[in-house]
C-alpha positions as CSV (number, residue, x, y, z in Angstrom):
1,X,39.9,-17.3,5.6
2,X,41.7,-19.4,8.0
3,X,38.7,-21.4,8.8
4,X,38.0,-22.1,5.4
5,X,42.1,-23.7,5.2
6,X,41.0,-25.7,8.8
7,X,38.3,-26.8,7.1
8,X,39.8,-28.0,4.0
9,X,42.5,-29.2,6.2
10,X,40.3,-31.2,8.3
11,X,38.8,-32.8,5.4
12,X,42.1,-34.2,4.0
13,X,43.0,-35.4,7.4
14,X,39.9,-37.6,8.1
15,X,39.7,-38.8,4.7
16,X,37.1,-37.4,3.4
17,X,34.6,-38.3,0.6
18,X,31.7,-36.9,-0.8
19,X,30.6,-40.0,-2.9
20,X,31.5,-43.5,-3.5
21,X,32.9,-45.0,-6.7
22,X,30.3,-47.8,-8.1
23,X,32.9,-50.6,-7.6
24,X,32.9,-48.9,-3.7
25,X,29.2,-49.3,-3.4
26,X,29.4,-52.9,-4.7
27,X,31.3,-54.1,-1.9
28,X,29.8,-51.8,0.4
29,X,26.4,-53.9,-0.4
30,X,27.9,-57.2,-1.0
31,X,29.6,-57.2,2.5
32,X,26.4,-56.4,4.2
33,X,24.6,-59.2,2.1
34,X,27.1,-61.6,3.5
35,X,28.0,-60.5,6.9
36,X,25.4,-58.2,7.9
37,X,23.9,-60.2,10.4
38,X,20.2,-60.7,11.3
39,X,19.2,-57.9,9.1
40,X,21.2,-58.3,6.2
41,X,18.6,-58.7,3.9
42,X,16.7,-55.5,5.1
43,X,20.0,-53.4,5.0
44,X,21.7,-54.5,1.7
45,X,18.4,-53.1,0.2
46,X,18.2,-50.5,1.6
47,X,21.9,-49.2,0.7
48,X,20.9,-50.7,-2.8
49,X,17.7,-48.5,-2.9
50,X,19.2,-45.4,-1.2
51,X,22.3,-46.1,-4.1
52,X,20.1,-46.4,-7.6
53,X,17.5,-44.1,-6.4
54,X,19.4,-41.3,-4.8
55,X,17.1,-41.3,-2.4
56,X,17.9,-39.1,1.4
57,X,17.5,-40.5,4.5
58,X,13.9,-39.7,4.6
59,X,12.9,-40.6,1.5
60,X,14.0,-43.8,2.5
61,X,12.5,-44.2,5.4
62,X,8.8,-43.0,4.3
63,X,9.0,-45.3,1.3
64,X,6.0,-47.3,1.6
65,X,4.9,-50.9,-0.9
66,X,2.6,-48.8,-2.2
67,X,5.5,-46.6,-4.1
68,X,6.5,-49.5,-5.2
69,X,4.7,-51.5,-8.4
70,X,6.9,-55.2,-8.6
71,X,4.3,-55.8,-11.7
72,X,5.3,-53.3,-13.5
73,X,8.9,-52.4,-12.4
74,X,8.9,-49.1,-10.8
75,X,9.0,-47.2,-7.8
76,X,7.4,-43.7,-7.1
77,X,9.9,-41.4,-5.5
78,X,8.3,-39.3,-3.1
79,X,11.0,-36.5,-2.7
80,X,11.3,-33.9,0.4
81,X,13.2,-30.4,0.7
82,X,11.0,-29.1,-1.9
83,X,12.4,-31.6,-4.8
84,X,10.8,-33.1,-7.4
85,X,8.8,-37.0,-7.0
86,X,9.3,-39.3,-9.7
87,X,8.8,-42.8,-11.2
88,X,11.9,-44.6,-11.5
89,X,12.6,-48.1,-13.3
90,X,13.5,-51.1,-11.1
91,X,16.0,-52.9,-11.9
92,X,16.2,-57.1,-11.6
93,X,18.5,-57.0,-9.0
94,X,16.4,-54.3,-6.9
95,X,12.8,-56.5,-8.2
96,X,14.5,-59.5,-6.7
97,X,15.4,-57.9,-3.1
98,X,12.6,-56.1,-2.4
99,X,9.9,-59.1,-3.4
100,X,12.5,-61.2,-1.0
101,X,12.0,-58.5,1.8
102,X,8.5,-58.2,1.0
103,X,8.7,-62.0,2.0
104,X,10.1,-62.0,5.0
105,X,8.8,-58.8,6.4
106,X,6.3,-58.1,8.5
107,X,2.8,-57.1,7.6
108,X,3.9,-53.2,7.6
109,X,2.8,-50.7,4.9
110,X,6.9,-49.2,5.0
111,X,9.2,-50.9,3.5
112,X,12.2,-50.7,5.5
113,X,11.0,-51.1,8.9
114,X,12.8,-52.1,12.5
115,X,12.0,-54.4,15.3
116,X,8.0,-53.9,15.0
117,X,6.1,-52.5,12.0
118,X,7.5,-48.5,12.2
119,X,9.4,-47.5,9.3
120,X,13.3,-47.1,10.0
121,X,13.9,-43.9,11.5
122,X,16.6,-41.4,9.9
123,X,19.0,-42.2,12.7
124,X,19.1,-45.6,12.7
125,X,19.5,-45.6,9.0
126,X,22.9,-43.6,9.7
127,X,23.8,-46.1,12.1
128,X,22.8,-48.9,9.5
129,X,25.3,-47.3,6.5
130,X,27.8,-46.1,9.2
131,X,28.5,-49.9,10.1
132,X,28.1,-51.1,6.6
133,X,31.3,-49.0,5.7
134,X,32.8,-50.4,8.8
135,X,32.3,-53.5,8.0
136,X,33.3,-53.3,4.5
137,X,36.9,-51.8,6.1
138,X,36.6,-48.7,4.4
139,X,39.0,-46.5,5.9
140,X,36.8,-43.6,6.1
141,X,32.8,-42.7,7.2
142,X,30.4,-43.6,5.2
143,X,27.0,-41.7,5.3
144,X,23.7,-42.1,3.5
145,X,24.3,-38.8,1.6
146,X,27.7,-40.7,-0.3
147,X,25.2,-43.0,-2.0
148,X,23.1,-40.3,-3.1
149,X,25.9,-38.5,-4.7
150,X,27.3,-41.7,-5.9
151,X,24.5,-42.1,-7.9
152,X,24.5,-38.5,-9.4
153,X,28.8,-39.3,-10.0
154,X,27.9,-42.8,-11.5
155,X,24.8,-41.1,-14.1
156,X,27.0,-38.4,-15.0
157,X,30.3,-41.1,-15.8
158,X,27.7,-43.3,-17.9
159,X,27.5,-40.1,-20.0
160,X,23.7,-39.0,-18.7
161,X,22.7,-35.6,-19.6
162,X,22.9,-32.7,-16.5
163,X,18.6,-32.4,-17.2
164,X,18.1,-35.6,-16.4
165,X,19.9,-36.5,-14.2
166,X,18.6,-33.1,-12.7
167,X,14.9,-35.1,-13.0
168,X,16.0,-38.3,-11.4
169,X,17.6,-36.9,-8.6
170,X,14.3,-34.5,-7.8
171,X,16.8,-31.5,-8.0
172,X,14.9,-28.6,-8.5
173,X,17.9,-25.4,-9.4
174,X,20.3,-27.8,-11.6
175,X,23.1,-25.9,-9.8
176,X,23.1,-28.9,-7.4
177,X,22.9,-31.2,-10.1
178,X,25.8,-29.7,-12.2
179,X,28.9,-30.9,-9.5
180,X,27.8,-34.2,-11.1
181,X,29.3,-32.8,-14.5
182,X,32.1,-31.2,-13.5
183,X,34.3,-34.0,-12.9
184,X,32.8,-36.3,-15.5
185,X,35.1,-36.9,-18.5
186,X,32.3,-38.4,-20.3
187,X,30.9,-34.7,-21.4
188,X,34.2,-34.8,-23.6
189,X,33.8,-38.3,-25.3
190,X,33.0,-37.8,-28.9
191,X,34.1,-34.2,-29.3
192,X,36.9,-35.0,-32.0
193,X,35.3,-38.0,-33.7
């Protein structure tokens, strides 16, 4: 028991966070976009891709062009841990960074990829969001795994039903998918009208 109270403890301390608010990842991608350096380009994407996709550091990393159709608008989700893949919608702001990455890229078939042609590796795509969240002054660590639960908080405030945002997400048992819910107050708009 009293590891569980350390625990809990410890948490409070360091200020911690299991997702970001929307408003939170906006300025977490807007002050890479500005400030991020020599990379910027590469990195606000990919927090804006890991974000609206609720993708894990892996998924990220092994997303290839040819997930992605900029004709058509959509981008395959090839999920790992056993979840489900998917196509997702891409939204104008996502069409518009990615066709400008695929532009200054180099001739790789990953998307997000380092120095040479390699896709990113899970490490250094810690290291990319860790800094992002320093350099946006957050006073506490941001991880990959906030954006993917930011976008599961952020679906289930816009009202989104637990089954699909069960789908979107890949989740397989909608156990992990009902945390989402819990805190939403948008499962109890309408229930007096």
């Amino acid at each position: 028991m009293s590891n569980v109270l350390e625990e809990s403890n410890l948490k409070e301390e360091s200020n911690y966070r299991n997702h970001l608010t929307p408003h939170e990842v906006a300025h977490l991608i807007d002050t890479v976009r500005k400030k991020g350096g020599w990379y910027r380009s590469r990195n606000s994407t990919l927090l804006l891709i890991i974000y609206r996709h609720g993708l894990r550091r892996t998924e990220a990393s092994h997303l290839r062009w040819s997930d992605i159709d900029l004709a058509e608008g959509t981008i395959y989700i090839k999920r790992v841990k056993g979840s489900r893949s998917g196509r997702h919608p891409l939204q104008g702001d996502e069409m518009r960074a990615l066709k400008r990455l695929k532009r200054n890229s180099p001739n790789s078939p990953f998307v997000f990829v380092g120095n040479r042609t390699t896709p990113l590796s899970e490490r250094m795509i810690s290291h990319i969001v860790h800094q992002a969240g320093i350099l946006a002054k957050f006073d506490f660590s941001v991880h990959a795994h906030l954006l993917r639960h930011a976008c599961g908080y952020y679906l289930a405030n816009k009202g989104i039903d637990t089954r699909t945002i069960q789908d979107y997400l890949g989740h397989v048992n909608i156990q992990n998918t009902v945390r989402y819910t819990q805190l939403s107050s948008a499962r109890f708009e309408g229930i007096w009208d």
